[in-house]
MIDOSE-1310 file (N, C-alpha, C; in nm, 2 decimals, decimal comma, always signed):
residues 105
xxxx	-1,43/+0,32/+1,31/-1,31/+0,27/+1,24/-1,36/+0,18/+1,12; -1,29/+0,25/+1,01/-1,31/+0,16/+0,87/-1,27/-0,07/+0,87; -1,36/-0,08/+0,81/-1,31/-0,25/+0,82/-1,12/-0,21/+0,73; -1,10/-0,33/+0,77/-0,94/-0,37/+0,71/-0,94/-0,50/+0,74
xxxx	-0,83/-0,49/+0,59/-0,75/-0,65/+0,60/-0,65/-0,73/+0,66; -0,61/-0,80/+0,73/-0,49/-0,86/+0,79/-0,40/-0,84/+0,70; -0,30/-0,76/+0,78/-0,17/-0,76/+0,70/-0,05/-0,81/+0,76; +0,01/-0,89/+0,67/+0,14/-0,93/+0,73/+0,31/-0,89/+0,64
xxxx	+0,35/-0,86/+0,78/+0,48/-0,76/+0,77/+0,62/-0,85/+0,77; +0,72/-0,79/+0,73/+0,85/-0,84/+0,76/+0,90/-0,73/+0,88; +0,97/-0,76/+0,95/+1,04/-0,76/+1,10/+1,07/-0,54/+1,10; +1,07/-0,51/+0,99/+1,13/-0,37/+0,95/+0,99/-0,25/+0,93
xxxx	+0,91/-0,37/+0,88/+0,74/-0,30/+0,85/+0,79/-0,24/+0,77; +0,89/-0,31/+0,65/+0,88/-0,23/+0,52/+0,79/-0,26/+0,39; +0,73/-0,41/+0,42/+0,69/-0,46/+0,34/+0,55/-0,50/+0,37; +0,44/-0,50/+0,35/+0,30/-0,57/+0,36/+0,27/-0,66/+0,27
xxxx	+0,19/-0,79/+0,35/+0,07/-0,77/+0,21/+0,00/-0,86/+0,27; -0,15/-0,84/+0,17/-0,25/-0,88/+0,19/-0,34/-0,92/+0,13; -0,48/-1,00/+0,10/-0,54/-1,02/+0,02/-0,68/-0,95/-0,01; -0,66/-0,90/-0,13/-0,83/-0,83/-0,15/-0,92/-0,92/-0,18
xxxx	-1,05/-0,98/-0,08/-1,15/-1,03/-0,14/-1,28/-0,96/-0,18; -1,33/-1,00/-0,31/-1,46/-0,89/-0,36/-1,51/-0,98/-0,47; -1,57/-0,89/-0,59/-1,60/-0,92/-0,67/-1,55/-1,03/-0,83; -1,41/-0,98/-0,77/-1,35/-1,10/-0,85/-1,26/-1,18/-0,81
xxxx	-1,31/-1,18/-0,67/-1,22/-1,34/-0,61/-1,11/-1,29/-0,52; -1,01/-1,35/-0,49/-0,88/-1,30/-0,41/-0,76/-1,23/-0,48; -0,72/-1,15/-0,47/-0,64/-1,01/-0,48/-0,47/-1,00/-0,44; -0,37/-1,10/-0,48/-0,26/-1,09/-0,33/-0,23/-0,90/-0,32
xxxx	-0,18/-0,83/-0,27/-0,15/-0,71/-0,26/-0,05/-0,69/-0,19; +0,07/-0,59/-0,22/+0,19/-0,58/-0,14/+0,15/-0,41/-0,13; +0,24/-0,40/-0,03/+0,26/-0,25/+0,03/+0,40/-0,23/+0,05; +0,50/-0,15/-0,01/+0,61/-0,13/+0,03/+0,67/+0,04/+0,04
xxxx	+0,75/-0,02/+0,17/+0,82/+0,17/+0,20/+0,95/+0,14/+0,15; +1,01/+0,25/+0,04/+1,11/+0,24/-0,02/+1,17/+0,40/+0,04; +1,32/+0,36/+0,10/+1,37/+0,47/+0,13/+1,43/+0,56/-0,02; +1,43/+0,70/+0,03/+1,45/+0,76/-0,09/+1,54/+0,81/-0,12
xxxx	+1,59/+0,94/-0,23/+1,72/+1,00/-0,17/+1,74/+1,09/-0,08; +1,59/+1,13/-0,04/+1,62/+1,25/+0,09/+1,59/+1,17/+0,22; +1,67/+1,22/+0,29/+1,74/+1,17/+0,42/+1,56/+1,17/+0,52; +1,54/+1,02/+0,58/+1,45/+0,96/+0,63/+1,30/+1,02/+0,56
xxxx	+1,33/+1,00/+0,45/+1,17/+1,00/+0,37/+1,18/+0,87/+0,26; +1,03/+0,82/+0,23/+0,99/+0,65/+0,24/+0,87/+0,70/+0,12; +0,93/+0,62/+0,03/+0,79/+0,64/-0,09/+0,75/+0,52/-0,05; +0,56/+0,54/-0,05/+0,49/+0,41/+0,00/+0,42/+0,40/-0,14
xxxx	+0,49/+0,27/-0,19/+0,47/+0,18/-0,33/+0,37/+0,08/-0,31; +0,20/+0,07/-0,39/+0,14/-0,04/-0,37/+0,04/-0,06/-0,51; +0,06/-0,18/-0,48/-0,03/-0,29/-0,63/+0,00/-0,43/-0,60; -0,02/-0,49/-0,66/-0,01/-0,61/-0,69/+0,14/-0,66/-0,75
xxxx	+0,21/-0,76/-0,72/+0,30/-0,78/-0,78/+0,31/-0,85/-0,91; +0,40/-0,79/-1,03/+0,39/-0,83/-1,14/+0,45/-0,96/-1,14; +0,38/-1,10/-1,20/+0,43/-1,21/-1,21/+0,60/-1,20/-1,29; +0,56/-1,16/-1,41/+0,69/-1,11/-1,46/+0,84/-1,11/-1,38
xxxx	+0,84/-0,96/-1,38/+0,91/-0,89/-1,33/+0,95/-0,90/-1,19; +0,81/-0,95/-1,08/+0,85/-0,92/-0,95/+0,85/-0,78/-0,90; +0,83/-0,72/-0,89/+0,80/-0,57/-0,87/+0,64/-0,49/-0,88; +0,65/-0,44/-0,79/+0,49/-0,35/-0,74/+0,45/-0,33/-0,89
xxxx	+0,31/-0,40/-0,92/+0,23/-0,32/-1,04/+0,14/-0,22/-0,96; +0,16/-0,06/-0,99/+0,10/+0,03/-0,89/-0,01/+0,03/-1,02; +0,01/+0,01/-1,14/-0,09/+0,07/-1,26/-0,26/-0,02/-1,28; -0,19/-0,14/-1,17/-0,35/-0,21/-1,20/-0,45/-0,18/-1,16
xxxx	-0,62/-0,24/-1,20/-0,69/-0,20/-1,18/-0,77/-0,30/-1,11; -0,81/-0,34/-1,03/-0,85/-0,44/-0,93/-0,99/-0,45/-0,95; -1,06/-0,36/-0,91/-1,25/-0,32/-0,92/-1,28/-0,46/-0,86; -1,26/-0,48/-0,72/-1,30/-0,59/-0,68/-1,42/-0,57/-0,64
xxxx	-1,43/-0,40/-0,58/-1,56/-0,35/-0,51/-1,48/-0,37/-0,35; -1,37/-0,30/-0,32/-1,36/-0,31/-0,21/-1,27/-0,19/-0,14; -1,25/-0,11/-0,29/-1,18/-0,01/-0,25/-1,17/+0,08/-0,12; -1,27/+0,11/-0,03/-1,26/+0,15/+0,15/-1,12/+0,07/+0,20
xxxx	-1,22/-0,07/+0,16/-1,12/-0,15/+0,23/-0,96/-0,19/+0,23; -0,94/-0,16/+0,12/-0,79/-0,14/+0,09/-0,73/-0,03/+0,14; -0,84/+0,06/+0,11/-0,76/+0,22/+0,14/-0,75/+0,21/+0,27; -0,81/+0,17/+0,38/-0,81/+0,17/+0,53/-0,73/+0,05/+0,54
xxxx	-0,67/-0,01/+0,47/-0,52/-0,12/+0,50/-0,43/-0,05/+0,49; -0,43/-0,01/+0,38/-0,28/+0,07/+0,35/-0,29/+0,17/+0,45; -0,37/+0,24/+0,51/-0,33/+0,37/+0,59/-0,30/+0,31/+0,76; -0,38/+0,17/+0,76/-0,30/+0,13/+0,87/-0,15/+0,08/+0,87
xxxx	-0,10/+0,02/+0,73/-0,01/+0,01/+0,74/+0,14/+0,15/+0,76; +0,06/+0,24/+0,78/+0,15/+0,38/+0,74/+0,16/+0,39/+0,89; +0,04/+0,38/+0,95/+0,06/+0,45/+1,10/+0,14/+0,32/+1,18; +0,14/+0,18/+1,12/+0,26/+0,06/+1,19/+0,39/+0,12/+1,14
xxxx	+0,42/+0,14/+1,02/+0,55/+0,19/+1,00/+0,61/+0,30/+1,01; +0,52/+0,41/+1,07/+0,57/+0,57/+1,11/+0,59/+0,56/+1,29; +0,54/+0,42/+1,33/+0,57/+0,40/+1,46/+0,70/+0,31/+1,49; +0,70/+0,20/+1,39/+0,83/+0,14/+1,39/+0,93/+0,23/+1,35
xxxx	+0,97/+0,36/+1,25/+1,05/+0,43/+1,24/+1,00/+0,58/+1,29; +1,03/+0,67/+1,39/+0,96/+0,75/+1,41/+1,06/+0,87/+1,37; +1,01/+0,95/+1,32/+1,04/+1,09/+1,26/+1,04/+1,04/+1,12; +1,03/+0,95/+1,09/+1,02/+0,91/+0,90/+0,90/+0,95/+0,84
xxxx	+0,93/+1,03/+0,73/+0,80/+1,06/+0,65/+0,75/+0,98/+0,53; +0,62/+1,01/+0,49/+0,59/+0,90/+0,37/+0,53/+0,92/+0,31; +0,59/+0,95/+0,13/+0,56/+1,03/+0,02/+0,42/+0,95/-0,03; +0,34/+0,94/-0,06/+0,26/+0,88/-0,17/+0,19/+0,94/-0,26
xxxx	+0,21/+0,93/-0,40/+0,11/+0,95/-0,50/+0,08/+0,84/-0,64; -0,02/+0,86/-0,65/-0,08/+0,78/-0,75/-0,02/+0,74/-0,92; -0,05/+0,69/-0,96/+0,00/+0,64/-1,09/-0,08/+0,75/-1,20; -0,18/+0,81/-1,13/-0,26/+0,90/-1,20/-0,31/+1,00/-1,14
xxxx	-0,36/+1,11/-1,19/-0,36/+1,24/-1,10/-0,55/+1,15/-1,01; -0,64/+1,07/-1,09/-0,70/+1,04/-1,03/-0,70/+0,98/-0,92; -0,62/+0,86/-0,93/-0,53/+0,80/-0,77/-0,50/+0,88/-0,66; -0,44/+0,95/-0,72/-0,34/+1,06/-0,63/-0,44/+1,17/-0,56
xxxx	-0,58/+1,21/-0,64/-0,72/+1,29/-0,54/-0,77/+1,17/-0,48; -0,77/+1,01/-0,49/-0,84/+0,89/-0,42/-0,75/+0,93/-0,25; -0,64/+0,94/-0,27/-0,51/+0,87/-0,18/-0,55/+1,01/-0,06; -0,53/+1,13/-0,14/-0,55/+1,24/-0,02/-0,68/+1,20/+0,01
x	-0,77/+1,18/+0,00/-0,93/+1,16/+0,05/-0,89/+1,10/+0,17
């Protein structure tokens, strides 16, 4: 089993987050399952939240040097929320076709 980070959820397990620590310090990170328009399917949206806006920055680039370890957060967070909702599926692709070959890996 891959290392991972503590993640903390709201009551629905729709929402994560957590902190990346690496090479440039602490990281906050959110994970969210957004229901879609087809019936019990969940796009899983993650980045950092834009101070701005408030809303998932999926486009940033972190290079903390800890990338495993993120990727083995988020994928536990998939197998807490496909157990809190069961028969729900969960779409994810990348902001980039490169993301999107990281994500299937």
């Amino acid at each position: 089993m891959r290392d991972k980070y503590f993640l903390e959820s709201d009551k629905a397990l729709t929402t994560f987050e957590f902190v990346s620590e690496g090479l440039k310090g602490r990281v906050e990170l959110t994970i969210q399952y957004s229901l879609t328009n087809r019936r019990n399917v969940y796009n899983l949206g993650f980045g950092a939240i834009d101070n701005d806006s408030g809303v998932i920055d999926d486009t940033v680039i972190i290079n903390n040097g800890d990338t495993q370890k993120i990727l083995s957060t988020v994928a536990s967070s998939v197998y807490a929320f496909i157990d809190k909702h069961p028969g729900a599926s969960v779409l994810a692709k990348g902001s980039t076709p490169a993301r999107t070959r990281l994500y299937r890996m």
